[in-house]
N, C-alpha and C positions, 0 to 999 in steps of 0.2 A: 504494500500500500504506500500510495507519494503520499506525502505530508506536507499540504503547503505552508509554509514558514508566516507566519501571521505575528507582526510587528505585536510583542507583549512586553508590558512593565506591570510590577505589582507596587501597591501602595494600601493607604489605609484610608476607609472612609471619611476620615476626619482634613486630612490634606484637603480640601478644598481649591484652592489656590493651585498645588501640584497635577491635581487631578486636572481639573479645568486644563492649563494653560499647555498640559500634554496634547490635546485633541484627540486623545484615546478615548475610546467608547466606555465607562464606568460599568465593570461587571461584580456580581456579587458572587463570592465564592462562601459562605458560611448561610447555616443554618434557617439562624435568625437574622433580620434583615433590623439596619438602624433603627432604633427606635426616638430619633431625631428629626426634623426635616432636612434634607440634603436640600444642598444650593446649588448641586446639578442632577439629571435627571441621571436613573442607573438604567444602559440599556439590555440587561439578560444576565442573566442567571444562570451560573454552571453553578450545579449543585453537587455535582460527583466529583469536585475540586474541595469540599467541603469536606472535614474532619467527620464520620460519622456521631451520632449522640454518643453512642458507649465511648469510643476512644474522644471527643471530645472530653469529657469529664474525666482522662484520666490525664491531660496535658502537661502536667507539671512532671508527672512521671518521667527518669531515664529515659524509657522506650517508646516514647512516645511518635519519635520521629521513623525509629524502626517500623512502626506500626501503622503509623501513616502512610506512609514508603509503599507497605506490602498492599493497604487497601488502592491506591495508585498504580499498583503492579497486576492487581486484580482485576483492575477497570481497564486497564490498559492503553497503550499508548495512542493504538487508531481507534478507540472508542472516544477519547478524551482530545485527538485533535480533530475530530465529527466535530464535536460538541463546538469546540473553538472558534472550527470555522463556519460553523453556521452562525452563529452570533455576530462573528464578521461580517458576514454575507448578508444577514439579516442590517446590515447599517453599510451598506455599499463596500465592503472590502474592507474599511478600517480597521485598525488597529487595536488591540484591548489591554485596558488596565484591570486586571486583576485585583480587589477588595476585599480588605477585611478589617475586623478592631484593632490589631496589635501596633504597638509603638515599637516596632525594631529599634530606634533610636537609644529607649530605654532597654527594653530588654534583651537585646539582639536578635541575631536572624537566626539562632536556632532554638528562640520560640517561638518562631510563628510560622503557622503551613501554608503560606502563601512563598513564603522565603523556603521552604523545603519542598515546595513544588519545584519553583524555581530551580532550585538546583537539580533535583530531581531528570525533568524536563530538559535541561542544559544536555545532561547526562546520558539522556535518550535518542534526541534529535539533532545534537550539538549549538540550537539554538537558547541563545543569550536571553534572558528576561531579567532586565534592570529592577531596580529600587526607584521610584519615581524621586527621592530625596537623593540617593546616587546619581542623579544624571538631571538635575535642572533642567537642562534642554529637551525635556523628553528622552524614551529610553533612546540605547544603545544597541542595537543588533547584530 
């Protein structure tokens, strides 16, 4: 299966400013969805990019990321870049920023599963997915 390469940065709902000034599509990868009013619109939802409930609730856990890792490996690679690119496709081809609560800033990128997608993802397709606060300019590819 081809995989077409689909410009992605992840960031955190709260970026506002980062999100916006990206021109990337705002996508939500967890659960639960802000319980704030965003100041842009989110255009779709991967939900299989989402920590499940059980492993949600054990995040602080060592194996967390293990575990992440394995539900990721279970979904798989050309199930999850479907997903991707239809959300693309679904907004003319663009680009998608990847969503979720955590401040990597504070707590680094190996609490958060949007940053262990990331890597993840890099690891699979050798495609780059930035830190929207790592690359000002919008990501890097």
């Amino acid at each position: 299966m081809m995989i077409r390469a689909v410009p992605m940065a992840t960031s955190r709902y709260q970026a506002h400013e980062l999100v916006v000034a990206s021109g990337l599509v705002p996508v939500r990868i967890t659960l639960g969805a802000p319980r704030w009013r965003l100041p842009y619109q989110l255009g779709g939802t991967i939900r299989m990019l989402a920590p499940t409930r059980d492993l949600f609730a054990q995040r602080g856990d060592p194996g967390f990321e293990e575990r992440y890792i394995a539900q990721l490996e279970k979904t798989g690679v050309g199930t999850l870049a479907h997903a991707i690119d239809e959300v693309s496709e679904e907004h003319g081809g663009r680009g998608l920023v990847l969503l979720c609560f955590e401040d990597v800033s504070v707590h680094g990128e190996s609490s958060c599963h949007r940053r262990m997608f990331a890597r993840w993802w890099q690891s699979k397709t050798g495609q780059h997915v930035g830190e929207l606060a790592g690359c000002p300019q919008g990501p890097v590819s």
